[in-house]
C-alpha positions in Angstrom: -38.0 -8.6 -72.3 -35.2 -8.7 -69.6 -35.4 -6.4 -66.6 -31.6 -5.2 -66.2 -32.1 -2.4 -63.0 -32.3 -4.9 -60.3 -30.1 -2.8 -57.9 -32.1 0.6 -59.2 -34.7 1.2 -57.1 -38.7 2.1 -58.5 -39.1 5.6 -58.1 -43.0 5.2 -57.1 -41.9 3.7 -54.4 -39.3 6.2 -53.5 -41.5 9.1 -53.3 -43.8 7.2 -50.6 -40.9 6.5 -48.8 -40.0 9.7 -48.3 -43.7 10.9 -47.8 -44.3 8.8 -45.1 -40.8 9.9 -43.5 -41.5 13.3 -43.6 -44.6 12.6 -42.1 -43.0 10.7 -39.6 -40.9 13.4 -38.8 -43.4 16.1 -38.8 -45.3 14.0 -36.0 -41.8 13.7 -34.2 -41.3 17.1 -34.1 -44.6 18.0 -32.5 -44.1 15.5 -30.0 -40.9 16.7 -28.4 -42.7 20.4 -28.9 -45.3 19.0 -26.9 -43.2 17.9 -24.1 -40.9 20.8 -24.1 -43.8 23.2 -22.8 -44.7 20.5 -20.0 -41.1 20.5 -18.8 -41.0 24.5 -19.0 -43.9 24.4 -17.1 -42.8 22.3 -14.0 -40.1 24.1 -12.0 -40.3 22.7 -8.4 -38.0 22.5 -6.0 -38.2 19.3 -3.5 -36.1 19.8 -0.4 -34.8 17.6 2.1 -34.0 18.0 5.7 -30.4 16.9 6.2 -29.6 13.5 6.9 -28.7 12.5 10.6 -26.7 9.1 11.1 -28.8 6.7 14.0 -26.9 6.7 16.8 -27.6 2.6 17.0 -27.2 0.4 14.3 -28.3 -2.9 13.9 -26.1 -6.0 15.0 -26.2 -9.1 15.9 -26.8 -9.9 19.5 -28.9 -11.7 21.9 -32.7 -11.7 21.7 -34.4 -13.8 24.3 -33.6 -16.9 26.4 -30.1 -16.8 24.9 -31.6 -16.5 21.1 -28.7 -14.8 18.7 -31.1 -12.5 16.3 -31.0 -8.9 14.9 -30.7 -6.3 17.6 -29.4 -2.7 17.7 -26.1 -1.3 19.1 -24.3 2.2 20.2 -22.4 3.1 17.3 -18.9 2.7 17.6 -16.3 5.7 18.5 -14.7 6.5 15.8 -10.9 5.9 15.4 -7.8 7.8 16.2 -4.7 7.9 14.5 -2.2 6.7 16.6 0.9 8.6 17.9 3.5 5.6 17.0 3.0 5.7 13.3 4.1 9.3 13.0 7.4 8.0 14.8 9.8 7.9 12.4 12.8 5.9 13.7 16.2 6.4 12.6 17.8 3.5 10.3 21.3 2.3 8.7 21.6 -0.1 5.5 23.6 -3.0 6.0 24.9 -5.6 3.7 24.3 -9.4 4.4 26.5 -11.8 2.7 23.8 -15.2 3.6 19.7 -15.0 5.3 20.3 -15.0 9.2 17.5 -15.0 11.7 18.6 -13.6 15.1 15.5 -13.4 18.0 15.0 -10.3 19.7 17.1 -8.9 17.1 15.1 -9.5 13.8 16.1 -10.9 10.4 18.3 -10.1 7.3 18.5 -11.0 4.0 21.4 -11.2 1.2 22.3 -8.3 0.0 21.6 -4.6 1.2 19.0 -4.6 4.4 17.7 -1.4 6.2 17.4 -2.0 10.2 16.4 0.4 13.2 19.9 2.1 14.2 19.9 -0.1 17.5 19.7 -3.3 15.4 21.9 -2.5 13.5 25.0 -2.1 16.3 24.1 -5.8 17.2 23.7 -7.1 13.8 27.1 -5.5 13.0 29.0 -7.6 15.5 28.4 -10.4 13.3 31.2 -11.4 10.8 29.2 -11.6 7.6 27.5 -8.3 8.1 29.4 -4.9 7.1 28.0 -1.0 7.2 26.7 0.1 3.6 26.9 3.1 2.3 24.6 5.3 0.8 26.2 5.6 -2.7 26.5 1.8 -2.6 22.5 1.8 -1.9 21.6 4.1 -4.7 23.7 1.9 -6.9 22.2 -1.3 -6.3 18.5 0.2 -6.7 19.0 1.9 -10.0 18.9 5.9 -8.4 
């Protein structure tokens, strides 16, 4: 006699599959009921005081005798903004027709430069430098 229902599974088997699943689940259930009342149960509140930066941190520096080792240093001031970057100094766009280096003055490139306005009146006594205009600008960047 030939057993055709490989892929069919036995049904005794079945039903303690699922037996032992639901028993499985059942314990589950009981387990995380279990730790639900703990949690409930615990409500305190840890605080801290509030945290205080050292006023010395550690660095390297001399120990003994001229030894270089781990000490501990001020802290450093902490940084201003200068004045000079809010300076906004007034410029002009040029057009370069070759790359020219002039000292004290600055460089340019080929093609459309922007240059302080005081540059600018030196670079412009050159013969291969002209003014550009602002529509000619916009043009050449895509605006």
């Amino acid at each position: 006699m030939e057993n055709n229902n490989y892929n069919q599974p036995d049904p005794a088997l079945d039903e303690a599959a699922a037996e032992a699943e639901r028993a499985s689940l059942a314990a589950h259930e009981a387990a995380i009921a279990a730790a639900s009342s703990v949690v409930e149960e615990v409500q305190a509140v840890v605080e801290a005081p509030a945290y205080q930066a050292p006023e010395e941190v550690q660095a390297l520096g001399s120990v003994a005798e001229g030894v270089i080792g781990a000490t501990t240093a001020p802290k450093a001031p902490e940084r201003k903004k200068s004045a000079k970057a809010a300076e906004v100094k007034e410029t002009v766009a040029l057009f370069s027709t070759k790359n020219v280096t002039w000292p004290g003055v600055g460089k340019v490139y080929r093609g459309y430069n922007i240059v302080e306005k005081d540059a600018a009146t030196q670079w412009l006594t050159r013969s291969h430098i002209k003014p550009a205009t602002p529509e000619e600008v916009a043009k050449e960047f895509g605006k």
